[in-house]
ZADO-1210 file (C-alpha; in nm, 4 decimals, padded with zeros to 6 digits):
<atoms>
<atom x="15.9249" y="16.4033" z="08.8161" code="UNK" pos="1"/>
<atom x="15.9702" y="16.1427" z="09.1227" code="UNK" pos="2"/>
<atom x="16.0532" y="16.4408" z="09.3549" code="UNK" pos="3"/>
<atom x="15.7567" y="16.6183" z="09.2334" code="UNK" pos="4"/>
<atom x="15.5248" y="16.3328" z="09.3909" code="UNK" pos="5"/>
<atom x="15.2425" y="16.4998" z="09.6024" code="UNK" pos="6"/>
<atom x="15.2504" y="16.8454" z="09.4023" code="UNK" pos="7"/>
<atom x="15.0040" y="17.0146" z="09.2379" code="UNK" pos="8"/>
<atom x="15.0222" y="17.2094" z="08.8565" code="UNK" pos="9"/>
<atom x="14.7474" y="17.3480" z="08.6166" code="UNK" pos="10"/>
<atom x="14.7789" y="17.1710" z="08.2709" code="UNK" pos="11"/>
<atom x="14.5167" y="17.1697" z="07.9907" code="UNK" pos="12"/>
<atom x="14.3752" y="16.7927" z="07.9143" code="UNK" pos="13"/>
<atom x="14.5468" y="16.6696" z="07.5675" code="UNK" pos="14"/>
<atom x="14.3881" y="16.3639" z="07.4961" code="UNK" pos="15"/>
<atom x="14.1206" y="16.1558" z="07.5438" code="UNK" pos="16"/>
<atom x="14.0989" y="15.7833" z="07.5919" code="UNK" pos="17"/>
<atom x="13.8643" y="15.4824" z="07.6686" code="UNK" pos="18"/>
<atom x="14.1446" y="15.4029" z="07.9721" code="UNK" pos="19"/>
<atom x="14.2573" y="15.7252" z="08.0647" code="UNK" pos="20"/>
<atom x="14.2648" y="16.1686" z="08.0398" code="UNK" pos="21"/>
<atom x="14.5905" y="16.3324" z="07.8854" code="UNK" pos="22"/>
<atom x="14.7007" y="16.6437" z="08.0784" code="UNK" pos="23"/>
<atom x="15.0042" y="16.8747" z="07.9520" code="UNK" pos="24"/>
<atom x="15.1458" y="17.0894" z="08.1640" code="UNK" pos="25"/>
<atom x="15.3084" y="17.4215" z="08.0664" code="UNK" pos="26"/>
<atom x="15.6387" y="17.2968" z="08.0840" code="UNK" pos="27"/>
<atom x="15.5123" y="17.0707" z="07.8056" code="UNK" pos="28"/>
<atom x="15.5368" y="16.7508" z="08.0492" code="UNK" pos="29"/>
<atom x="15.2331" y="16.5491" z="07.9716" code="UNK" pos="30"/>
<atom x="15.1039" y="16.2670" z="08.2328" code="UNK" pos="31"/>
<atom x="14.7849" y="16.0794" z="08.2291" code="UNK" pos="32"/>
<atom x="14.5062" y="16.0254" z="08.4532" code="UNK" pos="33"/>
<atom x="14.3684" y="15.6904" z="08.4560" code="UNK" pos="34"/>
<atom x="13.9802" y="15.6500" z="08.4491" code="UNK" pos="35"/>
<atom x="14.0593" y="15.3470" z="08.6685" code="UNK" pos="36"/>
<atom x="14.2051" y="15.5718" z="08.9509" code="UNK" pos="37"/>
<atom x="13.9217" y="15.8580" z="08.9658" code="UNK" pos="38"/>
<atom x="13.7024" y="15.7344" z="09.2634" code="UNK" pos="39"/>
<atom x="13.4214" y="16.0112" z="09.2707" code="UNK" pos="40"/>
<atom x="13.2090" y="15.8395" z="08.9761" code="UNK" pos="41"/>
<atom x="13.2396" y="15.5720" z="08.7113" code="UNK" pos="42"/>
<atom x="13.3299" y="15.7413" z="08.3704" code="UNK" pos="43"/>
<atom x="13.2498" y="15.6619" z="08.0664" code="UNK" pos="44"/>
<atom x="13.4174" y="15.7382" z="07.7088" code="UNK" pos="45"/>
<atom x="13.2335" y="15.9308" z="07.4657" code="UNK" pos="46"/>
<atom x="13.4987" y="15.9412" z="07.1479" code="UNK" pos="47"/>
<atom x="13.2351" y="16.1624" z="06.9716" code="UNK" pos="48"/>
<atom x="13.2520" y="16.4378" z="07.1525" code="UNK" pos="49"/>
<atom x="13.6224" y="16.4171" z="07.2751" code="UNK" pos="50"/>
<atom x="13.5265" y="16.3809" z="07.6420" code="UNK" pos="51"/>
<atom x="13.4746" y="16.1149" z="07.9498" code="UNK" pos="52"/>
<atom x="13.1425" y="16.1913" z="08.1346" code="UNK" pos="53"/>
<atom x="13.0609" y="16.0272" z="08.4914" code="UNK" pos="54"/>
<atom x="12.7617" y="15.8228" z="08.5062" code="UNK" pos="55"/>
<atom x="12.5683" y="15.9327" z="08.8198" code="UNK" pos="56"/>
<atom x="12.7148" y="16.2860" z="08.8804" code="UNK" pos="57"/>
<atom x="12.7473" y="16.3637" z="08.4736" code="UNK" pos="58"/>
<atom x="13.0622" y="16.5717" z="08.5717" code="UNK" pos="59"/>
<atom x="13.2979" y="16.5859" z="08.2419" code="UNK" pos="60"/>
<atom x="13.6629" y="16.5804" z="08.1057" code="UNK" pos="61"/>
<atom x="13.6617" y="16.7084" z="07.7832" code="UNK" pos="62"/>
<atom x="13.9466" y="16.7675" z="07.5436" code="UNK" pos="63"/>
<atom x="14.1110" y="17.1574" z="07.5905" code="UNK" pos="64"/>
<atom x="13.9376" y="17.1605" z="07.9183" code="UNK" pos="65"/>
<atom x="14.1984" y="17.3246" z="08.1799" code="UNK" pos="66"/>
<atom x="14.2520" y="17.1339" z="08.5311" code="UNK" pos="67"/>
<atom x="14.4786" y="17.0941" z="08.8102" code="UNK" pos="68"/>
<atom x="14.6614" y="16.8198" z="08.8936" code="UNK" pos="69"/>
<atom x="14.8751" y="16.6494" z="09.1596" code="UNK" pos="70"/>
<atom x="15.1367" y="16.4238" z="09.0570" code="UNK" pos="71"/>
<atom x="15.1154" y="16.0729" z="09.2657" code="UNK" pos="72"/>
<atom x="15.3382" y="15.8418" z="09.0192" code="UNK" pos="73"/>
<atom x="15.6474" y="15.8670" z="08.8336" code="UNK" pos="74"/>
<atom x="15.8711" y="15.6100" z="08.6647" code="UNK" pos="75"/>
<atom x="16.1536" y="15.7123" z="08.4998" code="UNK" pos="76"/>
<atom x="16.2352" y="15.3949" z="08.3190" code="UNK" pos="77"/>
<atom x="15.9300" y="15.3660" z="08.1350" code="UNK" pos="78"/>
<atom x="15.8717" y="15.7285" z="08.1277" code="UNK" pos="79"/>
<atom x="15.5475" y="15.7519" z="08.2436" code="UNK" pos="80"/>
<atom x="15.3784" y="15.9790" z="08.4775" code="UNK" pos="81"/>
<atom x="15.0587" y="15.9183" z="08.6663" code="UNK" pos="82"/>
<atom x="14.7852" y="16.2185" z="08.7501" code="UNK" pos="83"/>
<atom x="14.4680" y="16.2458" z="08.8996" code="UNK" pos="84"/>
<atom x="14.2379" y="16.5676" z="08.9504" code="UNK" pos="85"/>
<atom x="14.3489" y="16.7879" z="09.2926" code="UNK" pos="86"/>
<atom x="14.2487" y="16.7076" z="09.6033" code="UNK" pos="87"/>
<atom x="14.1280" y="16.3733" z="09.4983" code="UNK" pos="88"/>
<atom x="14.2167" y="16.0963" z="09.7055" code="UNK" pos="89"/>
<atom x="14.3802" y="15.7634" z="09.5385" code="UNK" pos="90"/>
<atom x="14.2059" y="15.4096" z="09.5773" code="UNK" pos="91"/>
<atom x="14.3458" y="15.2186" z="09.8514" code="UNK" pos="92"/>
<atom x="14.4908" y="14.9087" z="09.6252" code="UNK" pos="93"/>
<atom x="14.6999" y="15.1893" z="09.4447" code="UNK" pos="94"/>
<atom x="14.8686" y="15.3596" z="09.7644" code="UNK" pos="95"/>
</atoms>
């Protein structure tokens, strides 16, 4: 997935965490989006109801919930791969 930095794919959110958002993608690639790296509200983890819910805008990211996503890290030696939401921009210290 390195050379698929920068591009964007629908996936349907798998999991949710107190540190981060599963997303699957069709091709059954799953990647994670870090609560750490969304900048457009502080979220919160509500393990009730399967979801993460920002504090001032109440947006949501609930489990099932379809989304697209752009790909902006890949490591292939510890087989991780980073998300965040389309057209969202990353925080500075991560660049």
């Amino acid at each position: 997935m390195q050379s698929k930095i920068g591009e964007c794919y629908e996936g349907v959110i798998s999991g949710v965490t107190s540190w981060g958002i599963y997303v699957e993608l069709p091709n059954t690639i799953e990647g994670m989006i870090r609560l750490a790296d969304l900048t457009d509200d502080v979220y919160e983890y509500d393990a009730a109801n399967y979801r993460v819910v920002g504090t001032y805008s109440a947006k949501e990211y609930r489990l099932g919930q379809k989304m697209r996503v752009q790909v902006v890290r890949a490591d292939k030696n510890l087989r991780t791969i980073d998300f965040l939401p389309e057209n969202m921009e990353m925080r500075e210290e991560d660049e």
